[in-house]
N, C-alpha and C positions, 0 to 999 in steps of 0.2 A: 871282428869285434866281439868283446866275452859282454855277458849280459846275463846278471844275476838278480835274482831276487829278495830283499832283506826285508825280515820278519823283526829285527831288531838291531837294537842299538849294535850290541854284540857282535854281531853277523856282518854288518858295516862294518866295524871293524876290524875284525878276521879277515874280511876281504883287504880292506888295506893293508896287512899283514904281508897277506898272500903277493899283492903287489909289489911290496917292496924288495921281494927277493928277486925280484925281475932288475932291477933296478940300477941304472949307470951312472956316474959321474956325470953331471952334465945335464941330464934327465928333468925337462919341464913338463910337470903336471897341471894342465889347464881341466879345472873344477867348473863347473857350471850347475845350478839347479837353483830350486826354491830357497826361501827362507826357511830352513829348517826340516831340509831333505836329508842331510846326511854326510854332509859337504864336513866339518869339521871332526864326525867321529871316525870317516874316512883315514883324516891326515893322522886320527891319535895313534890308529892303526899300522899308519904307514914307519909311523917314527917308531912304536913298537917290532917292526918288522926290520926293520933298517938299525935294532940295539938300542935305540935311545931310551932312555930310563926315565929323564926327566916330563914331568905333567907338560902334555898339551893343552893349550888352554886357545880358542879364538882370537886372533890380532885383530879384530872388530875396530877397537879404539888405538891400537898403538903401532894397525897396518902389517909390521913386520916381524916376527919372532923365528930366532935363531938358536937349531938346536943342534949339537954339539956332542960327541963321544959314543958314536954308533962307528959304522961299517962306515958311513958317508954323512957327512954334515944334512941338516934339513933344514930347507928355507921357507919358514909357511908364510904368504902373503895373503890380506884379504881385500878385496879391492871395494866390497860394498857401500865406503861411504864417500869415495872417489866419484870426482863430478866430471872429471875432464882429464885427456891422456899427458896434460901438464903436469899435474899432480901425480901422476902416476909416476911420469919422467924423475920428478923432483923427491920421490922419497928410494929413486935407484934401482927402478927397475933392472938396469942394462946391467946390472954391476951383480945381480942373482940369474943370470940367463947364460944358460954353457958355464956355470961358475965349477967350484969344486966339490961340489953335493947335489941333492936334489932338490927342485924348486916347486913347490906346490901354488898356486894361484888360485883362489875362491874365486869368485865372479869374473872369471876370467874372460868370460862372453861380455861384459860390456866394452872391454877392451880388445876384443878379437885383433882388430889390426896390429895390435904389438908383440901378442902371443907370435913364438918363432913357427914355421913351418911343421916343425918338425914334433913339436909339442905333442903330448897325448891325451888327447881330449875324454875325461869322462864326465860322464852326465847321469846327474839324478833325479830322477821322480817321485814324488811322494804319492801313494795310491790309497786304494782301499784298506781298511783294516790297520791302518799303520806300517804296512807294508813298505817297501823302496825298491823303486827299480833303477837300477846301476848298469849304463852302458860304459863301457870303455873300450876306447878305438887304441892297442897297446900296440 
């Protein structure tokens, strides 16, 4: 397990960078932390690392955003306003999981049971000072 400590926005980032170069076809990233740990400058990161040009922005409201013209497609999903793994099922889960890119999951701990086995779970904490501590099980 890596387990880093971020001073900023920036440095969350970078790490997702750094992540992406790890990175396979097929490859589901289950996000777990607070509101406003670190979880979405993580993925900007990630699609910066993986080529993507175009803005990351949170699927807060629209769940799903698909980006497109990297190394590998990126699938960010946000599960935060999902009430039940109905809706989860219903906006397609199974159809982003082993797909042909990388799947990134925000709140992916409310829905643990559907996250694959194989998934790589990291996890953020928001600390002192503005600080974030970032575990990932890679």
């Amino acid at each position: 397990m890596a387990s880093i400590i971020s001073h900023s926005p920036q440095e969350t980032f970078d790490f997702g960078a750094k992540i992406a170069t790890q990175l396979r076809q097929g490859d589901v990233l289950a996000l777990a932390g607070d509101l406003g740990a670190g979880k979405t400058h993580f993925v900007k990161g990630l699609a910066r690392g993986l080529g993507i040009e175009n803005e990351v922005t949170s699927p807060t409201f629209t769940l799903i955003h698909e980006y497109r013209g990297g190394r590998l497609p990126l699938y960010h999903i946000d599960c935060y306003r999902l009430e039940s793994t109905q809706e989860l099922a219903e906006i397609g889960l199974d159809e982003y999981l082993g797909a042909d890119g990388v799947t990134a999951i925000e709140w992916a701990d409310k829905f643990a049971e559907l996250i694959p086995d194989d998934a790589k779970w990291i996890r953020f904490f928001a600390r002192e000072n503005d600080t974030r501590e970032i575990e990932a099980a890679l």
